[in-house]
Biopython code that builds the backbone (N, CA, C, O; Angstrom):
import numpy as np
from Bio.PDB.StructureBuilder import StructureBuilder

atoms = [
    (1, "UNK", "N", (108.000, 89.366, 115.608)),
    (1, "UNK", "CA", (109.407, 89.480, 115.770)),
    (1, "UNK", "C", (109.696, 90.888, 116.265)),
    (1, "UNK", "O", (109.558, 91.958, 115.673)),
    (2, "UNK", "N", (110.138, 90.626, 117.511)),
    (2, "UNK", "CA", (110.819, 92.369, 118.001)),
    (2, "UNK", "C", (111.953, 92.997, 117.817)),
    (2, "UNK", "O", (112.894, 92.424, 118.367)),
    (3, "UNK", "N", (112.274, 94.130, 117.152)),
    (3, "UNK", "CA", (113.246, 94.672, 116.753)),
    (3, "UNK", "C", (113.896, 95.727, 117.387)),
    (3, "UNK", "O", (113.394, 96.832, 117.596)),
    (4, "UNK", "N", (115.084, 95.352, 117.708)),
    (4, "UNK", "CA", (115.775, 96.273, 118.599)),
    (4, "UNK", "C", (116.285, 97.709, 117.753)),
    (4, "UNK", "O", (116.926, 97.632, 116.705)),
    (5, "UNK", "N", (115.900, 98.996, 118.375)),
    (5, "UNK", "CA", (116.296, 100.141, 118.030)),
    (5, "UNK", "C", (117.526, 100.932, 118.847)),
    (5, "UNK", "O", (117.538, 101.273, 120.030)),
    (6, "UNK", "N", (118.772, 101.146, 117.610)),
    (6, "UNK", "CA", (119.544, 101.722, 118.118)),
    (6, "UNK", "C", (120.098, 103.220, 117.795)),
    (6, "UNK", "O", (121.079, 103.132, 117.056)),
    (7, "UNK", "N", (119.740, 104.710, 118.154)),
    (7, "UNK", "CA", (119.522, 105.660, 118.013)),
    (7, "UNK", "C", (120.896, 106.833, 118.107)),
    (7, "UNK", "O", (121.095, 106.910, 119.320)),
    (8, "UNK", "N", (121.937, 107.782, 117.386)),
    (8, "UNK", "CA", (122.761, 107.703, 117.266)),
    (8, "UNK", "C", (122.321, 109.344, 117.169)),
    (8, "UNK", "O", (122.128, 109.830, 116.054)),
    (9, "UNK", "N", (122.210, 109.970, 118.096)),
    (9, "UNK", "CA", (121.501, 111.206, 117.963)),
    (9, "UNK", "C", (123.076, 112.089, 117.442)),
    (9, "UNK", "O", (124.219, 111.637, 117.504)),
    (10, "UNK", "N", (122.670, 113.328, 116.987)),
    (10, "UNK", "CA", (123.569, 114.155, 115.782)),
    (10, "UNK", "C", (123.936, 115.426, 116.423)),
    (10, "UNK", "O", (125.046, 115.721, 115.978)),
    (11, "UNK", "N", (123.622, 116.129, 117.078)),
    (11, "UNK", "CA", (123.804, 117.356, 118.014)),
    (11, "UNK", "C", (123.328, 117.150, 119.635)),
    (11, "UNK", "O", (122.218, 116.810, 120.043)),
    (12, "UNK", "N", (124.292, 117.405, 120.252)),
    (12, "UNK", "CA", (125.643, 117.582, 120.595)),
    (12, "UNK", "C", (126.180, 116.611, 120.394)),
    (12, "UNK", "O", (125.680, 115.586, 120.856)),
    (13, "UNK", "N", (127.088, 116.554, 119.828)),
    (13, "UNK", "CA", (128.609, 115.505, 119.544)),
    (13, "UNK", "C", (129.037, 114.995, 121.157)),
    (13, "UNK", "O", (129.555, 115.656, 122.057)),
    (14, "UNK", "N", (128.542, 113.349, 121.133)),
    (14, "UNK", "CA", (129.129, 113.331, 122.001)),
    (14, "UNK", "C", (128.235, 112.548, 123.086)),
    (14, "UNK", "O", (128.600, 111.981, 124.115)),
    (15, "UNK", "N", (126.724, 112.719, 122.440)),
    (15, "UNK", "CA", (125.792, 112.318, 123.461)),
    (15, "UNK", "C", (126.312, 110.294, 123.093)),
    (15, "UNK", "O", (126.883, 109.639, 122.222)),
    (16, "UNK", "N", (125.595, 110.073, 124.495)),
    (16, "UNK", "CA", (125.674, 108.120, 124.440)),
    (16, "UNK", "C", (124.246, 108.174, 123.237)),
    (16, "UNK", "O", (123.410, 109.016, 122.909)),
    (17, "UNK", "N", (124.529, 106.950, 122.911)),
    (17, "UNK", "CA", (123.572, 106.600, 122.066)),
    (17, "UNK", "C", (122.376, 106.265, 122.519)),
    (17, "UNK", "O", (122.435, 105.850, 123.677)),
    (18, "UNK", "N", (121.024, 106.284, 121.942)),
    (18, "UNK", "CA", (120.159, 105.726, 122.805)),
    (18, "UNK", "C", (119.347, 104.541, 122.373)),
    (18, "UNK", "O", (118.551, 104.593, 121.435)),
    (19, "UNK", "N", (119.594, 103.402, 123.140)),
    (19, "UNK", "CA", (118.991, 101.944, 122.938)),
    (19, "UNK", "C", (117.590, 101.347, 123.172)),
    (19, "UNK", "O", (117.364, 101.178, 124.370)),
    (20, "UNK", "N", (116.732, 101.036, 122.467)),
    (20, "UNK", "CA", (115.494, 100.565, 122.692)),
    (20, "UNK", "C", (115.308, 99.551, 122.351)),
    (20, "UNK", "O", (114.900, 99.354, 121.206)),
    (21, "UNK", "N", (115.586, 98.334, 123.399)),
    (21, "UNK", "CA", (115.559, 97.025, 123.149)),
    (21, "UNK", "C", (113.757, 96.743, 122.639)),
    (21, "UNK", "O", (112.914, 97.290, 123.350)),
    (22, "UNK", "N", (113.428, 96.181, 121.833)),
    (22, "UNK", "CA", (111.993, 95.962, 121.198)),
    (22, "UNK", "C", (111.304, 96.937, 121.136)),
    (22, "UNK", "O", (110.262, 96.995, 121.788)),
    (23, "UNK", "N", (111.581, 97.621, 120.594)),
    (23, "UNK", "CA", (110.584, 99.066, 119.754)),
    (23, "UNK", "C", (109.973, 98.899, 119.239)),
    (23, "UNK", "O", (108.844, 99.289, 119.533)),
    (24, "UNK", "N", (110.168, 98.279, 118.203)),
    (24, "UNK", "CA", (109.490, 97.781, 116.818)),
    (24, "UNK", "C", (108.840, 96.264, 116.547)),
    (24, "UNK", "O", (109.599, 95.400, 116.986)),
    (25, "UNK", "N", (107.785, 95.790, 116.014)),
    (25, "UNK", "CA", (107.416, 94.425, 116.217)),
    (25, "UNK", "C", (107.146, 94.589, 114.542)),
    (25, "UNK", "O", (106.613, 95.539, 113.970)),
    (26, "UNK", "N", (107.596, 93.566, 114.061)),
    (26, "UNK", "CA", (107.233, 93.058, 112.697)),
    (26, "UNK", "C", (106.381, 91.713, 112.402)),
    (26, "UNK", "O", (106.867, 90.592, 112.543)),
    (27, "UNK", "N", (105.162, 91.933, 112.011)),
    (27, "UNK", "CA", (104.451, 91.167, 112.025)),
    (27, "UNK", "C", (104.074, 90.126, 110.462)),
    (27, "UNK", "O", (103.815, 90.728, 109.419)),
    (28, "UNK", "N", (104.087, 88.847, 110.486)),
    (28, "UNK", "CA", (103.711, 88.369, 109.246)),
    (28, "UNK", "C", (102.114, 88.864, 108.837)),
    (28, "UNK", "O", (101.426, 89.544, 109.598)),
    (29, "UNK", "N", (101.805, 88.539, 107.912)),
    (29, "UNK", "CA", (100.363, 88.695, 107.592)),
    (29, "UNK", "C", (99.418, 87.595, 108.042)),
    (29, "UNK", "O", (99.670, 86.411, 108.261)),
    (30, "UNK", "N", (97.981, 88.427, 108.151)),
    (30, "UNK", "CA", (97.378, 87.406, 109.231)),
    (30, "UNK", "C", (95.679, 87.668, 108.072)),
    (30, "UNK", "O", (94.965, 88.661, 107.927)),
    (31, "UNK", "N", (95.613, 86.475, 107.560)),
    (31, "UNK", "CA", (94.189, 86.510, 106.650)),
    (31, "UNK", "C", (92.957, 85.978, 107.811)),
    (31, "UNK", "O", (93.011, 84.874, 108.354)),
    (32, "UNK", "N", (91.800, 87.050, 108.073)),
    (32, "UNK", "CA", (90.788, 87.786, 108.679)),
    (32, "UNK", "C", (89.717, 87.058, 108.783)),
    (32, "UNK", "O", (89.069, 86.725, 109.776)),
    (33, "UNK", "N", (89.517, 86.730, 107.126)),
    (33, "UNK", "CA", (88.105, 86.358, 106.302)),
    (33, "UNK", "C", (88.742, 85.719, 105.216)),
    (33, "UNK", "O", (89.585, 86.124, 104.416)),
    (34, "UNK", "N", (87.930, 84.196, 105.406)),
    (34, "UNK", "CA", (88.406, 83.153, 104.630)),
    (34, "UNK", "C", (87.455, 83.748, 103.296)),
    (34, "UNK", "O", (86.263, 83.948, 103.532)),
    (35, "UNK", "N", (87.896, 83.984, 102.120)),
    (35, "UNK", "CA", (87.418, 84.275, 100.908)),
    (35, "UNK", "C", (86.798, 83.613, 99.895)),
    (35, "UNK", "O", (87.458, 82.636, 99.541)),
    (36, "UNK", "N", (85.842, 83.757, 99.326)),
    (36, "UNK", "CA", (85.017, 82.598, 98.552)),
    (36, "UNK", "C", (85.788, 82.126, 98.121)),
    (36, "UNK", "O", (86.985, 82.142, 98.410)),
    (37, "UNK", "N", (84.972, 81.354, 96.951)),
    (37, "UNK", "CA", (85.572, 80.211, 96.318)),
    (37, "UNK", "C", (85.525, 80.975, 94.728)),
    (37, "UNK", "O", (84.825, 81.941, 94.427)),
    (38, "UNK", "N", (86.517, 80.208, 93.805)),
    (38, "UNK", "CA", (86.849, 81.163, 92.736)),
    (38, "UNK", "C", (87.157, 80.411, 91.650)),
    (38, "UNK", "O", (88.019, 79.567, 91.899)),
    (39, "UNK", "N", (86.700, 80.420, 90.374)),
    (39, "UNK", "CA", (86.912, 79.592, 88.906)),
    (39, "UNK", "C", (87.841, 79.354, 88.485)),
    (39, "UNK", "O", (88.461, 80.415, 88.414)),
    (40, "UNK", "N", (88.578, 78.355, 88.011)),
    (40, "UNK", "CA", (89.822, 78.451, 87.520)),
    (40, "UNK", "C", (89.888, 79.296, 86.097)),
    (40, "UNK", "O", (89.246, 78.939, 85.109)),
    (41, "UNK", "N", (90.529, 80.165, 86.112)),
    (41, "UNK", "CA", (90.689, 80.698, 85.131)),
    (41, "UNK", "C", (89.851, 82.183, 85.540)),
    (41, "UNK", "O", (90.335, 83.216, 85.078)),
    (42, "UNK", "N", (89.136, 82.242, 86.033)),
    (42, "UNK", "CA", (88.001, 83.153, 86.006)),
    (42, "UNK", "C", (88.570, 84.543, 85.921)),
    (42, "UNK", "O", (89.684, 84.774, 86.391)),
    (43, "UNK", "N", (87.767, 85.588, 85.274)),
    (43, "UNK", "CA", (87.748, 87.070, 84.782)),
    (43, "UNK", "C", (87.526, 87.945, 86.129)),
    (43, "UNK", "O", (87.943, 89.086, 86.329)),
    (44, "UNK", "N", (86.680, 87.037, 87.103)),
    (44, "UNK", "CA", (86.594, 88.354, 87.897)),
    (44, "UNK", "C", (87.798, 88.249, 89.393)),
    (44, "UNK", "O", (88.100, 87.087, 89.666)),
    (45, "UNK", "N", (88.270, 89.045, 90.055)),
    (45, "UNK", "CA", (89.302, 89.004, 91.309)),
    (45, "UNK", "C", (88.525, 88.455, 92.423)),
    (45, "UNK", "O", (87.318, 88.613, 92.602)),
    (46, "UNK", "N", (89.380, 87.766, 93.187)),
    (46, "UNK", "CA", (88.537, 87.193, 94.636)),
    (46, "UNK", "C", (89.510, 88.111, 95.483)),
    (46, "UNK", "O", (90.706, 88.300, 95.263)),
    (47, "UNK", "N", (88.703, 88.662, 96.540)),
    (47, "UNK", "CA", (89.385, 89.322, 97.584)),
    (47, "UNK", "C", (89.746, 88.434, 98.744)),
    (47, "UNK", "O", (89.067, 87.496, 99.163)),
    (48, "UNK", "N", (91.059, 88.905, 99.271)),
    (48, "UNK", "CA", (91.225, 88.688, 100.738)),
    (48, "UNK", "C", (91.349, 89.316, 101.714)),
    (48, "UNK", "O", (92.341, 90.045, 101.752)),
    (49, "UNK", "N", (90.363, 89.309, 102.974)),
    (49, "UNK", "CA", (90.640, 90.679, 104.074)),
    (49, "UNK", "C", (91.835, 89.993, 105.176)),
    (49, "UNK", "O", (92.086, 88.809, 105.402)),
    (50, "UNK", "N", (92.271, 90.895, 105.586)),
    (50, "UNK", "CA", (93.188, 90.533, 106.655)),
    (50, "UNK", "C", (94.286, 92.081, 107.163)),
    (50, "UNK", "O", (93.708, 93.158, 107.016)),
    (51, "UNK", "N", (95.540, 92.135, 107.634)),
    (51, "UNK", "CA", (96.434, 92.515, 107.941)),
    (51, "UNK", "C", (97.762, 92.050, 108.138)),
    (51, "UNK", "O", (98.090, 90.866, 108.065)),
    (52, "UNK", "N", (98.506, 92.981, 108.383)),
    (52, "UNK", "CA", (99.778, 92.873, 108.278)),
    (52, "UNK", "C", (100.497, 92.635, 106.678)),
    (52, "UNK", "O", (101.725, 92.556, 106.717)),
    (53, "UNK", "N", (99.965, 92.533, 105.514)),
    (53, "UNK", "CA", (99.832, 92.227, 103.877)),
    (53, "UNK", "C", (101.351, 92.700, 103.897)),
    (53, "UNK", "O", (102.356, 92.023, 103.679)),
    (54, "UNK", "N", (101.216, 94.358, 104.294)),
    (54, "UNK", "CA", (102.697, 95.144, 104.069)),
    (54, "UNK", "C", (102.225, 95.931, 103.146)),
    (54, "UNK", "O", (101.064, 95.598, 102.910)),
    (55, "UNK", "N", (102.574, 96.854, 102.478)),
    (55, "UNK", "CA", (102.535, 97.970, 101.498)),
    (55, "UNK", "C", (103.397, 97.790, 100.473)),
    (55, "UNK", "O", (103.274, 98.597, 99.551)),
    (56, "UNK", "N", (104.523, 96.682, 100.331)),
    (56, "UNK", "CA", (105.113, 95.768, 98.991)),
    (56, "UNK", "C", (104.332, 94.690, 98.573)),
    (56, "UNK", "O", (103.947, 93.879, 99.415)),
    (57, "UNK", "N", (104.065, 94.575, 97.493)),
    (57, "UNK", "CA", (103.230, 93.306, 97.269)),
    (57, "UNK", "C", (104.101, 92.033, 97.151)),
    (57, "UNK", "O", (105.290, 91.967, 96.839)),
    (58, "UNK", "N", (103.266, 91.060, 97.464)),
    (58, "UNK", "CA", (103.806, 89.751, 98.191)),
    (58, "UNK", "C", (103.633, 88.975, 97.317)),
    (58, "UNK", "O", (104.023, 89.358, 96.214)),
    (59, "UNK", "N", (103.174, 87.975, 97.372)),
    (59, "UNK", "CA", (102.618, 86.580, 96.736)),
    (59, "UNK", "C", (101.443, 85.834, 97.450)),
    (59, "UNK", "O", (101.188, 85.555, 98.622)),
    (60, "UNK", "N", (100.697, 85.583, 95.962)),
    (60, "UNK", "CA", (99.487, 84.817, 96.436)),
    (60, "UNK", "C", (99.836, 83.281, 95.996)),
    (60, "UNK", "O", (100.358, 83.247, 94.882)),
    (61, "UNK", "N", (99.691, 82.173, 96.529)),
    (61, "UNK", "CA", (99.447, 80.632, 95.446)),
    (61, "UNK", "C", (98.681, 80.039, 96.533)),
    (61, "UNK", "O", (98.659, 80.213, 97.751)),
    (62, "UNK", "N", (97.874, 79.058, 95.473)),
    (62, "UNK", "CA", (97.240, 78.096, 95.746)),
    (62, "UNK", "C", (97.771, 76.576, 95.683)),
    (62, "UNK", "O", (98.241, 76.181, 94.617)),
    (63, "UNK", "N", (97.719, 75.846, 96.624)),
    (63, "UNK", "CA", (98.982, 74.772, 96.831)),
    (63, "UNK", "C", (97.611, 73.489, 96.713)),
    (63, "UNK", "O", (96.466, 73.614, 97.147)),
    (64, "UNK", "N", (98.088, 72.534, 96.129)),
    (64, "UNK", "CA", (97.065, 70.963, 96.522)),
    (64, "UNK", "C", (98.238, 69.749, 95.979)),
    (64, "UNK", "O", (98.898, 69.593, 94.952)),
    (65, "UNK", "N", (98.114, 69.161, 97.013)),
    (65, "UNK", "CA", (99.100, 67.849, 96.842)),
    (65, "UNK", "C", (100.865, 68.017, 96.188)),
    (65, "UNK", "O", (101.383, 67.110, 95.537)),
    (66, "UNK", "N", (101.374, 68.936, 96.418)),
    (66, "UNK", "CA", (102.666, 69.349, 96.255)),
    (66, "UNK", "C", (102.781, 70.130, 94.800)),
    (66, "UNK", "O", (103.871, 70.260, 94.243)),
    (67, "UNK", "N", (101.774, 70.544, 94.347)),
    (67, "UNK", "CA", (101.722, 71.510, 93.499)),
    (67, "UNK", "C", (101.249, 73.066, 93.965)),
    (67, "UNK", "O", (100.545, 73.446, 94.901)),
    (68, "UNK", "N", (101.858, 73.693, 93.036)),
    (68, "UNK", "CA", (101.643, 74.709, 93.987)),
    (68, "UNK", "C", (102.017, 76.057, 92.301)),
    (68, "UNK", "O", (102.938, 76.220, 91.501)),
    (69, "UNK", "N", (100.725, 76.655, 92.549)),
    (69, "UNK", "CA", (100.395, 77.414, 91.797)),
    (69, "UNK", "C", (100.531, 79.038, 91.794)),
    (69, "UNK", "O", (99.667, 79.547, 92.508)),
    (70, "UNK", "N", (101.347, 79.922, 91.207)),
    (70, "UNK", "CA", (100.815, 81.561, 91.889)),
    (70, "UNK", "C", (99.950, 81.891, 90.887)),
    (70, "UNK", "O", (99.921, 81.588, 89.695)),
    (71, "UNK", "N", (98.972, 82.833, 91.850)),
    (71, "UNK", "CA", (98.386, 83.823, 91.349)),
    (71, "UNK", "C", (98.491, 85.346, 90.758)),
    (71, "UNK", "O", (99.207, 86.030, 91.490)),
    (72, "UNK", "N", (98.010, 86.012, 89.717)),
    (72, "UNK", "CA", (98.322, 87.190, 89.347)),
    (72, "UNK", "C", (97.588, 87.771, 90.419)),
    (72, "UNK", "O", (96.510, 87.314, 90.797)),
    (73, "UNK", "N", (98.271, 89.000, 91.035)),
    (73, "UNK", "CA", (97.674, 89.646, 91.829)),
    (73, "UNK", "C", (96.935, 90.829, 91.228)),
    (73, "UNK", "O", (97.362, 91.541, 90.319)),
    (74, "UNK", "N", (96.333, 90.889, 91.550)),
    (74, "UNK", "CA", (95.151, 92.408, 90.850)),
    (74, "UNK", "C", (95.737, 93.889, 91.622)),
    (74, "UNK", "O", (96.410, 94.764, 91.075)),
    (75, "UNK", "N", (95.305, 93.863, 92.900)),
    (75, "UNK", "CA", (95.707, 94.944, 94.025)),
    (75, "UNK", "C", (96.398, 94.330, 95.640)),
    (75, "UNK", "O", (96.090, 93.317, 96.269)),
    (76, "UNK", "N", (96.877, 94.832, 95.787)),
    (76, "UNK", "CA", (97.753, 94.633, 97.354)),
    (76, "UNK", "C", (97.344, 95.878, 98.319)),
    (76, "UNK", "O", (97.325, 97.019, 97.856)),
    (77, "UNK", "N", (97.196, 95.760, 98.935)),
    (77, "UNK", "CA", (97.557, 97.044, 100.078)),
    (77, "UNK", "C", (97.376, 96.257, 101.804)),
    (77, "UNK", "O", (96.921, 95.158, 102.121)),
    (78, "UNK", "N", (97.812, 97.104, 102.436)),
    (78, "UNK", "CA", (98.209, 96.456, 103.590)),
    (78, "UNK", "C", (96.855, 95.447, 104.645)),
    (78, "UNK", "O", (96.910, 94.757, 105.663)),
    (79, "UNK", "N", (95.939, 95.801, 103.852)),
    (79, "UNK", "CA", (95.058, 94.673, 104.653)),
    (79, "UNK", "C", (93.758, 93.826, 103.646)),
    (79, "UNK", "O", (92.954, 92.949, 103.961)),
    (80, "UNK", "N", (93.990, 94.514, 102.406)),
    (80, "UNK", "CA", (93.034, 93.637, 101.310)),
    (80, "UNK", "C", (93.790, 92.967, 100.435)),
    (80, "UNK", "O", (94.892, 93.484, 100.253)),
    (81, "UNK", "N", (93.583, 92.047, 99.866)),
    (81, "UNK", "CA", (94.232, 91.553, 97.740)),
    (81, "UNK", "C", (93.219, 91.136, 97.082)),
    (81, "UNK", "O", (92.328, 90.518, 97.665)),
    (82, "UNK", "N", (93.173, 91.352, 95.963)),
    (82, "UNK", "CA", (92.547, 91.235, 95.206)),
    (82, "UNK", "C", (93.595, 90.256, 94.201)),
    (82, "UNK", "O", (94.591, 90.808, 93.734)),
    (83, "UNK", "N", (93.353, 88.905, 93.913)),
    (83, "UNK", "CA", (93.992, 88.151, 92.707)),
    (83, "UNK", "C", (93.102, 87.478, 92.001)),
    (83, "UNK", "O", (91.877, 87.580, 92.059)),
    (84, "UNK", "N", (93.908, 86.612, 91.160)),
    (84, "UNK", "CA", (92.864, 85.539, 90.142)),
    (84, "UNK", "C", (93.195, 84.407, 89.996)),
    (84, "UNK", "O", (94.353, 84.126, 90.304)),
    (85, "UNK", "N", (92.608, 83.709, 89.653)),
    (85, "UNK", "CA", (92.591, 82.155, 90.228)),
    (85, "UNK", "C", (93.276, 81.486, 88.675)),
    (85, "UNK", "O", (92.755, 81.868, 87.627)),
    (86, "UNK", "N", (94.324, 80.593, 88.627)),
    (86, "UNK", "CA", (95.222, 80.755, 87.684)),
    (86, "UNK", "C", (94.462, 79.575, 87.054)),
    (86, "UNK", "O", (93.859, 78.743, 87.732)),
    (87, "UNK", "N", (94.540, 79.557, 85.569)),
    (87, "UNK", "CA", (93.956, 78.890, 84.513)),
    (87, "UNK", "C", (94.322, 77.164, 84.859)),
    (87, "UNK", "O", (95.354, 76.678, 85.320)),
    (88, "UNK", "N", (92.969, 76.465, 84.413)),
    (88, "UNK", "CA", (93.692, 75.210, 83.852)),
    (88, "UNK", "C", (94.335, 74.314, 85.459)),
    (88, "UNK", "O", (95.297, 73.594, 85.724)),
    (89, "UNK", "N", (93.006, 74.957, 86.313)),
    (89, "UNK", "CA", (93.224, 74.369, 88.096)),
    (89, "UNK", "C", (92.114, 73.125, 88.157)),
    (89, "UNK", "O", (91.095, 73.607, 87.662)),
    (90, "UNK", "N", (91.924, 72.138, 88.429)),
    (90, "UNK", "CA", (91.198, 70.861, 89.012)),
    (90, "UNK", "C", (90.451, 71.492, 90.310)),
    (90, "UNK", "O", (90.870, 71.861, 91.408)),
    (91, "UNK", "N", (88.820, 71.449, 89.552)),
    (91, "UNK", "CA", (88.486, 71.904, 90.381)),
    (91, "UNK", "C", (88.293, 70.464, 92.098)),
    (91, "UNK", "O", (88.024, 69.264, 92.052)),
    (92, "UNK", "N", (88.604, 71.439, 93.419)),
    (92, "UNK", "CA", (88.726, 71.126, 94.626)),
    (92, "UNK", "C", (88.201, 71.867, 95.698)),
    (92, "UNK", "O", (88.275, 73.091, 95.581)),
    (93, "UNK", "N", (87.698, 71.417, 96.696)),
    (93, "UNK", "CA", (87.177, 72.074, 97.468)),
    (93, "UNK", "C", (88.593, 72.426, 99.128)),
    (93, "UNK", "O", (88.359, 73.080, 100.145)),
    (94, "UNK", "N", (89.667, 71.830, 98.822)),
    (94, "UNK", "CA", (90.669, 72.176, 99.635)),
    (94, "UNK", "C", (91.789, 72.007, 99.213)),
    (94, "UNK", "O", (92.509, 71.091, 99.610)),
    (95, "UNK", "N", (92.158, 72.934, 98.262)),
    (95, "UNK", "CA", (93.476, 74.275, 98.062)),
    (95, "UNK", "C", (93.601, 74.873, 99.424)),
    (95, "UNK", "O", (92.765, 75.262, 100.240)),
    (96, "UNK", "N", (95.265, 74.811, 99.414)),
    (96, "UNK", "CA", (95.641, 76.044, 100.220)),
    (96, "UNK", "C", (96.368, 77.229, 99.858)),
    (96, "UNK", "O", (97.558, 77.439, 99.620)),
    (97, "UNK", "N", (95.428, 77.886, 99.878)),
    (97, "UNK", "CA", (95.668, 79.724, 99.817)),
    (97, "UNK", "C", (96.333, 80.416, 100.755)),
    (97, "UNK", "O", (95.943, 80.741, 101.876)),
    (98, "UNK", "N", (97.921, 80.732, 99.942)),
    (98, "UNK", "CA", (98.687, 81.427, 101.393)),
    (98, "UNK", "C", (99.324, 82.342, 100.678)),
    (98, "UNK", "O", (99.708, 82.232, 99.514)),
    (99, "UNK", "N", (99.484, 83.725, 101.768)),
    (99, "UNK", "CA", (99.765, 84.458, 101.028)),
    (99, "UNK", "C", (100.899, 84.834, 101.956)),
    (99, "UNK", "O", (100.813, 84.778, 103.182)),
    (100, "UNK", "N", (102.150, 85.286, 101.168)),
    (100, "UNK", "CA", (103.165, 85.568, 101.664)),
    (100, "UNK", "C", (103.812, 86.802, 101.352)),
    (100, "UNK", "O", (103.484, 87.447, 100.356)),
    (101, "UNK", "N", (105.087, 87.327, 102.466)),
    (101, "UNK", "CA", (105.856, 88.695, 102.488)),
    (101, "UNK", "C", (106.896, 88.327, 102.882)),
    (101, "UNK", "O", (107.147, 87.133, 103.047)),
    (102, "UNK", "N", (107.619, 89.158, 103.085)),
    (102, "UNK", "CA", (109.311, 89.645, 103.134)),
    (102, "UNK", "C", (109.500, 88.667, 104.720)),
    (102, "UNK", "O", (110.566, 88.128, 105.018)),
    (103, "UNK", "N", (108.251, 88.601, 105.585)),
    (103, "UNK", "CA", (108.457, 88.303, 106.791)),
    (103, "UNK", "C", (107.711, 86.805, 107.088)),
    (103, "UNK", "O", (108.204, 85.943, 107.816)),
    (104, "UNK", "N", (106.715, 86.708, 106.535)),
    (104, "UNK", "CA", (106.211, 85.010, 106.901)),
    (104, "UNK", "C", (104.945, 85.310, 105.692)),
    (104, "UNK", "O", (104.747, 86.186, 104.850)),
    (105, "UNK", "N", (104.311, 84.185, 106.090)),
    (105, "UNK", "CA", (102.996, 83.710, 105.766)),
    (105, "UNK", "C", (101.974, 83.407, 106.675)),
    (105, "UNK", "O", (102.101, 83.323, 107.896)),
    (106, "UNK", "N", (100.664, 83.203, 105.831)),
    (106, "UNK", "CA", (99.503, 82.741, 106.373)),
    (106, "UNK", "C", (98.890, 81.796, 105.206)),
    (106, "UNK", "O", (99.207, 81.843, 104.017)),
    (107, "UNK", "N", (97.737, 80.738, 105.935)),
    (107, "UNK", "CA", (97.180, 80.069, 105.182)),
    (107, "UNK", "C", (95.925, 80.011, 105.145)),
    (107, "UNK", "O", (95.485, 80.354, 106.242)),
    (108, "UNK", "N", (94.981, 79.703, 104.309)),
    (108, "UNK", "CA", (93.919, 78.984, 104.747)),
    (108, "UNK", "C", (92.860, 78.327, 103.437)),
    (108, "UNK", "O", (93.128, 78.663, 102.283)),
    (109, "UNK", "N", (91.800, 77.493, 103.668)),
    (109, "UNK", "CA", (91.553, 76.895, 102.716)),
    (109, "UNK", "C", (90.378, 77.241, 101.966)),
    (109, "UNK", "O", (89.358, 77.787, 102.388)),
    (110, "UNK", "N", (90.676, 76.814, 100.674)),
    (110, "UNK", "CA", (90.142, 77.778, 99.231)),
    (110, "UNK", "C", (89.297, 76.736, 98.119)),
    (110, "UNK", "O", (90.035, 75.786, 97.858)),
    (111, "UNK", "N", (88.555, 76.681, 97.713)),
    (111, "UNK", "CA", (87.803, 75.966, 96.985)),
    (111, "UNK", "C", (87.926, 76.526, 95.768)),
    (111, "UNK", "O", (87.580, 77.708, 95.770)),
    (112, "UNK", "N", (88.352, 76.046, 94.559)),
    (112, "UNK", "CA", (88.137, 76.079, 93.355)),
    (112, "UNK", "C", (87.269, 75.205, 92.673)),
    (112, "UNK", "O", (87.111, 73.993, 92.816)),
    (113, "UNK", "N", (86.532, 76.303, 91.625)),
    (113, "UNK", "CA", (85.433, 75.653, 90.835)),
    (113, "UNK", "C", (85.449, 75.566, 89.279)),
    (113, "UNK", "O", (86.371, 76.258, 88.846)),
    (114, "UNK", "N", (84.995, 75.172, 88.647)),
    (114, "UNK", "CA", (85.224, 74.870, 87.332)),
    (114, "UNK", "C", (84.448, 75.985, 86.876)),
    (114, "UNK", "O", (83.331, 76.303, 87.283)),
    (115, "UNK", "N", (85.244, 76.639, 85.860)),
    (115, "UNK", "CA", (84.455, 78.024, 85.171)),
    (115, "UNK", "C", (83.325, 77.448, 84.242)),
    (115, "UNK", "O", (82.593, 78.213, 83.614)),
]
sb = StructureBuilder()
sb.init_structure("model")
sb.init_model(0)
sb.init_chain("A")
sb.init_seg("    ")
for serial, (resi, resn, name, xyz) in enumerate(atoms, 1):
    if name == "N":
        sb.init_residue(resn, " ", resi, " ")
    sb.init_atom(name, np.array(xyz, "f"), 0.0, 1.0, " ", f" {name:<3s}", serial, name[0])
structure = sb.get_structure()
């Protein structure tokens, strides 16, 4: 999504403003490396690589047949997460794992295993 910049400069009084139609591009997050597979319930974090995450943390869930689960997130930062795979999941070999921000989502598919 391109974002138009409109610039309103402060000394000299008086100048036109200055317009930059698409300056800025805001991008949803885009997952890299599809991430193992992870226990329900399990103690240890599964990572996800990718970009665009954002530097606010988002939301992780795991979705199968109109259920749809979040995850506690461990760490966020703009191109890794680290979460955990939420208790008391059937284990499946296609969950969808999407992780979302202020601006869109991404998906992709996640295997859960029985701890």
């Amino acid at each position: 999504m391109a974002i138009d910049v409109l610039v309103q400069p402060k000394v000299p009084k008086g100048m036109p403003y200055i317009y930059e139609p698409g300056a800025f591009t805001i991008r949803g997050p885009k997952i890299t490396s599809d991430p193992e597979s992870g226990a329900s319930g399990g103690l240890s974090p599964i990572t996800i690589h990718g970009s665009f995450f954002s530097t606010k943390k988002g939301k992780v869930t795991l979705e199968l047949g109109g259920m749809v689960k979040s995850c506690k997130v461990f760490s966020w930062s703009m191109d890794t997460i680290q979460f955990f795979v939420p208790k008391k999941l059937t284990a499946a070999s296609d969950y969808t794992l999407r992780v979302s921000n202020k601006v869109d989502s991404d998906t992709t598919t996640f295997a859960v295993t029985t701890p």
